[in-house]
C-alpha positions in Angstrom: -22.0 10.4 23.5 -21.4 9.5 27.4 -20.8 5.4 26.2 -17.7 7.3 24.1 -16.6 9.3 26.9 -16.4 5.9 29.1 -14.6 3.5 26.4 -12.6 6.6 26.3 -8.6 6.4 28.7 -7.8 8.8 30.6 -5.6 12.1 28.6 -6.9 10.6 25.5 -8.5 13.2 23.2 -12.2 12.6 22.1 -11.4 11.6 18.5 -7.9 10.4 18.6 -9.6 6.3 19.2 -11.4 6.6 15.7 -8.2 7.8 14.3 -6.2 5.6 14.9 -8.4 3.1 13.8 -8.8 5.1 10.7 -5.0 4.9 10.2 -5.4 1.0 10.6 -7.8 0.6 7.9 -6.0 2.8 5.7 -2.7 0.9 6.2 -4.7 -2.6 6.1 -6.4 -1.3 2.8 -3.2 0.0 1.4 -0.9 -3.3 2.4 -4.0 -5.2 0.7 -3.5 -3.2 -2.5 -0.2 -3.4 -2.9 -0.6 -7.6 -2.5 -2.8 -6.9 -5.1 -1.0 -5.0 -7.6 2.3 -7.6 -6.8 0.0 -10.4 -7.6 -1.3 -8.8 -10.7 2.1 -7.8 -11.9 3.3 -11.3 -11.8 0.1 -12.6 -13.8 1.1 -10.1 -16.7 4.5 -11.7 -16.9 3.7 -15.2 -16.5 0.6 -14.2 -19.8 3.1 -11.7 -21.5 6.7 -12.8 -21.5 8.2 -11.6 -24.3 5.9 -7.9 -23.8 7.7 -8.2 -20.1 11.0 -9.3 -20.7 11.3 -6.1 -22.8 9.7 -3.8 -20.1 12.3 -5.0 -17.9 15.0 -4.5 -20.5 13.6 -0.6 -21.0 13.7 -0.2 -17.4 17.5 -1.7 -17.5 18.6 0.7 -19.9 17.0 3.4 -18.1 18.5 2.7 -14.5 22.0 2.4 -16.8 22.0 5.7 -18.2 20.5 7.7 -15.3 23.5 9.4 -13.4 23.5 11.4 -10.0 
């Protein structure tokens, strides 16, 4: 514990280092997902056109009718 309480700056509390490294790796893992997903989403189109081009035209229709 006294190697944590060195690497440790001054008016720092004793666990805010791990996390915020914590809240790094989330945000890296999460950025990495959604890469992911994007890239996976684009490979269904590319093998499903037709299944696709109708998902898209679904979601058209449903932007179109929604009203505020």
């Amino acid at each position: 514990m006294p190697d944590a309480d060195r690497e440790r700056k001054p008016g720092q509390e004793p666990g805010q280092e791990q996390r915020e490294s914590t809240e790094d790796d989330r945000r890296r893992r999460r950025a990495q997902f959604l890469r992911e997903l994007n890239e996976a989403k684009a490979l269904r189109e590319r093998v499903q056109p037709r299944r696709a081009r109708a998902a898209r035209m679904r979601q058209q229709m449903r932007m179109r009718t929604f009203r505020w």
